[in-house]
N, C-alpha and C positions, 0 to 999 in steps of 0.2 A: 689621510683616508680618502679614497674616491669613490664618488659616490655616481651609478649610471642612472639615465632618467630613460626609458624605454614605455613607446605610446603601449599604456593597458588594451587589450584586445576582449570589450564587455562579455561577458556570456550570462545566457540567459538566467534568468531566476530560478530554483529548482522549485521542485514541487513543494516539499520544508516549508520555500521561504514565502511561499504564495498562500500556504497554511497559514503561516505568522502574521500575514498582511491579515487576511481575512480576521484572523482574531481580535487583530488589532483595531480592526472597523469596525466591528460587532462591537468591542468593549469602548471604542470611543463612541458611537450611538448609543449604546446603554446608558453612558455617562450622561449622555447631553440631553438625554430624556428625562434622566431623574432630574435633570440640574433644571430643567424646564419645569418638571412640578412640583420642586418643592419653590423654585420660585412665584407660582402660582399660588402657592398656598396661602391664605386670607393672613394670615401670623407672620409672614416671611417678612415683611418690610420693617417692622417692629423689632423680630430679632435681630435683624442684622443693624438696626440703628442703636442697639443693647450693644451689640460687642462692638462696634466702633465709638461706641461710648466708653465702653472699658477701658480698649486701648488707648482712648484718647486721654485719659485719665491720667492710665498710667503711665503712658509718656510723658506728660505732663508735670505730674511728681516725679520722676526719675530726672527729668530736667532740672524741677526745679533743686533738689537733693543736691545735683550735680553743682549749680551755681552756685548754691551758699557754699558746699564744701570746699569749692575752689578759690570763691571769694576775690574771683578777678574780677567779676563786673560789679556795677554797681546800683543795678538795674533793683535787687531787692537788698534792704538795708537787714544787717542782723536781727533788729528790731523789730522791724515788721515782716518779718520772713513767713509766721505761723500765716500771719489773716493772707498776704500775699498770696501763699500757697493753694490757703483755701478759696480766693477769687480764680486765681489761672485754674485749678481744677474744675469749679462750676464754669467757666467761660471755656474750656472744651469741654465740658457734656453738653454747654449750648450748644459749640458748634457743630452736635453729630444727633444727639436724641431727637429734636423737633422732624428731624428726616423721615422717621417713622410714627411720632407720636400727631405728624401733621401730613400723612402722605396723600390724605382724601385732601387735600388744599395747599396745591404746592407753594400755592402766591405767599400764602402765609410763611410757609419752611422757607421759601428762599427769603425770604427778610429779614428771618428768627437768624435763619442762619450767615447770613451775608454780616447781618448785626453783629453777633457775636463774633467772626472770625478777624472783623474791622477794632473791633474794640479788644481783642486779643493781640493783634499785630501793632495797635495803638500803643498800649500800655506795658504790654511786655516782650514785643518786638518779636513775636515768636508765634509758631501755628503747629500744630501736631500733625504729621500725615492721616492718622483719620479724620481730624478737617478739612485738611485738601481734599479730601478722598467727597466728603460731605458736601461740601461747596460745589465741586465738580458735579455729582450728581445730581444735587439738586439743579442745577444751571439745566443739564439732561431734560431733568426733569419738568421744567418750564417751555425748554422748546417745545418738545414731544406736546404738551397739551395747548400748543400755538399761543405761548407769551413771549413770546420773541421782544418784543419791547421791554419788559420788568426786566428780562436778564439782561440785556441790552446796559438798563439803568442801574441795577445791580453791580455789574461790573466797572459800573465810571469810577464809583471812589478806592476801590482799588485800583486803578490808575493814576488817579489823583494823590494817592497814597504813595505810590512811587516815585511820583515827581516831586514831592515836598518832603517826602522823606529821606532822612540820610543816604547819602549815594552807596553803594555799596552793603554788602551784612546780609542777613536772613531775614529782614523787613523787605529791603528791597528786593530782594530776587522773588521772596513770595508773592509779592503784590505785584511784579511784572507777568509772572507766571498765573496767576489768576484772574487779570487783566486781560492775558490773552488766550489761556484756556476754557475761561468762563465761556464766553462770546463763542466759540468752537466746540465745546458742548453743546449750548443751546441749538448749534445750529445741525449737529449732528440727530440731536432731538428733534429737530424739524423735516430733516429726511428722512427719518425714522418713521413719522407721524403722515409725508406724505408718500410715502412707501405702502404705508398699511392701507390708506384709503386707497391708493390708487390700484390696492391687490382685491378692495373690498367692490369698489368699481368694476373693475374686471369681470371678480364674482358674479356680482348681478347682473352686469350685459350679458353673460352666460346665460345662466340663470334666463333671462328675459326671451332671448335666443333660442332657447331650448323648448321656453314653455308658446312662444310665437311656431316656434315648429311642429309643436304637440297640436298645438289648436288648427295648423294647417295640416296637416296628415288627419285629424281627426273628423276636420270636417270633411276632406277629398273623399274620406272614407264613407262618413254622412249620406256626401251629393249619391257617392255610386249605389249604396243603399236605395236609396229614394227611386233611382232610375232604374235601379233592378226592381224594385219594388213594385211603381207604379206603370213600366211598361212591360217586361218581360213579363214579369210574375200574372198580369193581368192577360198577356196573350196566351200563354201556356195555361191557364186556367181557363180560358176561352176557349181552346181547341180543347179538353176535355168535359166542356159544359157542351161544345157540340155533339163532339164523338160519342156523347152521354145519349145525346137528343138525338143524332140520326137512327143511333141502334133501336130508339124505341116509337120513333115514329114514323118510321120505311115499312109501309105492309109488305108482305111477301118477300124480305131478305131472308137469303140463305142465311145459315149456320154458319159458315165460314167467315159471310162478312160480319154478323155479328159477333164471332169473336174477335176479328179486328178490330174491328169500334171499339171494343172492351177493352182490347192490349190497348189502343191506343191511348185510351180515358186512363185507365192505370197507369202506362210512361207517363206521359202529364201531370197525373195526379204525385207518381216519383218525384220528377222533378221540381215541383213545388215543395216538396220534402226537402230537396237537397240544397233550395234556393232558399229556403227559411235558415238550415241551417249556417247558411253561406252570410246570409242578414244578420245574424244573430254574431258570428263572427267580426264582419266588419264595421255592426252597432254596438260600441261600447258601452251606451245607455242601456239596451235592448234588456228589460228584463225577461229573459229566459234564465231559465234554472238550468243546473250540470245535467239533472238526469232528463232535460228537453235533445240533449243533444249525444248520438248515438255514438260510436266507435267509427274510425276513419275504415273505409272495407280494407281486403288485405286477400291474401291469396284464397283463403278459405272461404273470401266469398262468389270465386270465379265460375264455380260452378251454378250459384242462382243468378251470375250473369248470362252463362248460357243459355239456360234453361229459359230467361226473359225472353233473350236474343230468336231464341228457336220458334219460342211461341209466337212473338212481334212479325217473324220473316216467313214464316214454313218451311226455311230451308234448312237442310243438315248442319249440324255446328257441332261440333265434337273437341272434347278436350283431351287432352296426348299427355301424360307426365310421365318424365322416364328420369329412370333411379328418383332418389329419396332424394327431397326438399329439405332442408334444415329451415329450424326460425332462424330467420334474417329480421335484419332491421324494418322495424313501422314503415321507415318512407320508403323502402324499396318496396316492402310489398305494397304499398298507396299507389307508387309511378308502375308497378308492374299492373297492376288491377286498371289504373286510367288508361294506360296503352291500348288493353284491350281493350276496352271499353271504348275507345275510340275509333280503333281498328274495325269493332264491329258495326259502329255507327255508319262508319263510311263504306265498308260492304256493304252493308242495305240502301246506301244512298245510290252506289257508283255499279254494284253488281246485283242487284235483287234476283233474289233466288239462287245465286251464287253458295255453294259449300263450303262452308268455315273449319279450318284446322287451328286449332289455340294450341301449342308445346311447348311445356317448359322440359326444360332440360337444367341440374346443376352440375356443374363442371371445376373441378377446383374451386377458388374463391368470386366465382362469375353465374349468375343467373342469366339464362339463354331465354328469350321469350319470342316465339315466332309465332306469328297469325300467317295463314297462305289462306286464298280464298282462289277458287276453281273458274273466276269470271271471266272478261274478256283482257284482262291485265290492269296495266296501270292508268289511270284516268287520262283526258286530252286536260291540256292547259290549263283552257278555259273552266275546266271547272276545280280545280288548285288554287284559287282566288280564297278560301276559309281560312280558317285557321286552325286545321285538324292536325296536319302532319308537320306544323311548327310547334304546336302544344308539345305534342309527343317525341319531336329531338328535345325540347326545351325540358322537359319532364327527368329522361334522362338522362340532361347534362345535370340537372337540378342535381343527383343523387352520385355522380362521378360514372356517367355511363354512357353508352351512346346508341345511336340507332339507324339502322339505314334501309332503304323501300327499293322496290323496283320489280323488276317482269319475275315470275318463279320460271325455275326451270316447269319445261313441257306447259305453261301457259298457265296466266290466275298473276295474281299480285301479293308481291311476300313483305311483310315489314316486319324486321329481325333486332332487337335491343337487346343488348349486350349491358347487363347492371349487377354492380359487384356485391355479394352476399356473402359475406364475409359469417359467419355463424352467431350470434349470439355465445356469449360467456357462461357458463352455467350458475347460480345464484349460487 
């Protein structure tokens, strides 16, 4: 019969078989969770030194059944076969119950048990795999709680054991075998042990790192507090304690300038507003309460922006909304409400008496926000050194939008923000 050998040409996994992994890894994580708590469990060490007890038992007896039946060695005499029995069976429950009846003090288990397993392989030249099983882990078990020496010393006389012991047989291969799996335990128990600290180390440089960085952002936050605080807040209180006091003690001011004085003592008085809330923000001691602190403005409040604006300037400012605004998101209408709000600042600063156009326009999934002011355009250089028309590209980009300034057609200065309004979902 011939048989051809032809290179397989892989193809890929079907979708089936990618189902069947996945289940696979779901049910082997299931497993490996339970298997973690019930070996957590306060009882768990106990039981299972119970049924390695059993079966150590029972191998034990079935062994020894087996030797008298056969009556080829001569290791137990017919005679004393009953008390014989009844020793090799208590000499393996030594060598597996103390595992759990002694697991709060392994120093202890590993002696009970090393004891027992010695004077089992002594006497009757024989060990049960639940006492390997036993020995082994208690060995574990010693490294893991840094007794690296006791297993160390634990494991010498079974080596000694091997060397004086008959060459050959199930004495000696046991006693070579736990000679050197003992020592290999422990030491697996020792990477184990410094595994775990050095994950608990870890943890807390974190931990430490995290809360060093908390305490530095908390205080940078502090210092700016303090310096908004005690310089700003204090000159902008200044300039309305005056604008208070020129209004009232200039004999023979028009009406006109006293309303200025007024707006001006009210902006200032605002802004002491907006700057408390702004402290209260970046103090996380600061007690203030929620209802100290009002709602972020938002489109609906553009019109007492004007209205500020018009009073503040005397000049025209007029608000243009064409088709219907949907709700948009919080921070767009925030970054649409500061634009203006900046836009207007800087016409009163750069155009006074200049006419203000504010329009929005919605368009598809886009909010159009244009200011055009009537003045002599757009500023010289020299006075672009602020930080008005960086805020307001920065603003936004903050919300995925963007914005751009420059001459309006037939003369004035336009600054135009393009930011996405996507609608609100209905509850």
């Amino acid at each position: 019969m011939a048989i051809s050998l032809a290179r397989a040409t892989p193809t890929p996994p079907a979708s089936g078989d990618n189902e069947h992994v996945g289940l696979a890894d779901d049910r082997r994580s299931r497993f490996a969770g339970r298997a973690r708590r019930i070996a957590a469990a306060p009882r768990a060490p106990t039981v299972a030194a119970a049924l390695l007890g059993v079966l150590a038992a029972a191998e034990a007896l079935w062994r020894a059944v087996s030797t008298h039946a056969s009556a080829a060695s001569g290791v137990i005499s017919s005679g004393d076969w009953q008390f014989a029995v009844v020793v090799l069976v208590l000499l393996s429950l030594a060598t597996t119950l103390p595992l759990g009846l002694l697991w709060a003090q392994p120093a202890a288990a590993g002696v009970a048990i090393s004891a027992a397993s010695l004077l089992s392989l002594g006497l009757f030249h024989m060990l049960t795999v639940a006492g390997v099983v036993a020995q082994l882990t208690v060995m574990y078990r010693l490294g893991r709680c840094g007794l690296q020496v006791l297993a160390a010393g634990l494991a010498a006389p079974f080596l000694v054991l091997a060397l004086v012991g008959p060459a050959g047989g199930e004495t000696g291969i046991l006693a070579v075998l736990l000679a050197a799996l003992g020592p290999a335990a422990a030491w697996a128990g020792c990477a184990r042990r410094a595994r775990a600290e050095a994950q608990a180390h870890r943890a807390a440089r974190q931990v430490i790192t995290d809360t060093l960085l908390q305490h530095t952002a908390r205080g940078e936050r502090a210092r700016i507090s303090r310096e908004l605080h005690d310089v700003v807040a204090h000159h902008i209180s200044m300039i309305a304690v005056q604008a208070e006091t020129a209004r009232l003690t200039t004999p023979d001011m028009p009406a006109a300038g006293q309303q200025r004085l007024s707006a001006i003592g009210d902006t200032a008085r605002a802004a002491l507003i907006e700057m408390r809330r702004l402290l209260g923000v970046l103090r996380e001691d600061a007690q203030t309460g929620a209802g100290d602190r009002l709602p972020q403005p938002g489109l609906q409040q553009l019109s007492d922006l004007l209205d500020d604006a018009r009073d503040a300037s005397g000049a025209q400012t007029r608000l243009i909304v064409r088709g219907w605004l949907p709700a948009v998101d919080p921070g767009v209408e925030l970054a649409a409400y500061r634009i203006v709000q900046e836009a207007l600042t800087n016409a009163r600063r750069h155009a006074p008496g200049a006419a203000v156009d504010v329009e929005l326009s919605y368009a598809g999934d886009a909010l159009q926000v244009r200011i055009r002011d009537n003045g002599p355009g757009p500023p010289p250089a020299s006075a672009l050194s602020g930080h008005g028309l960086v805020g307001m590209r920065e603003r936004a980009a903050a919300v995925g939008g963007e914005l751009h300034t420059g001459r309006a057609a037939g003369g004035g200065f336009l600054i135009e923000a393009t930011l996405p309004a996507k609608p609100e979902a209905a509850p």
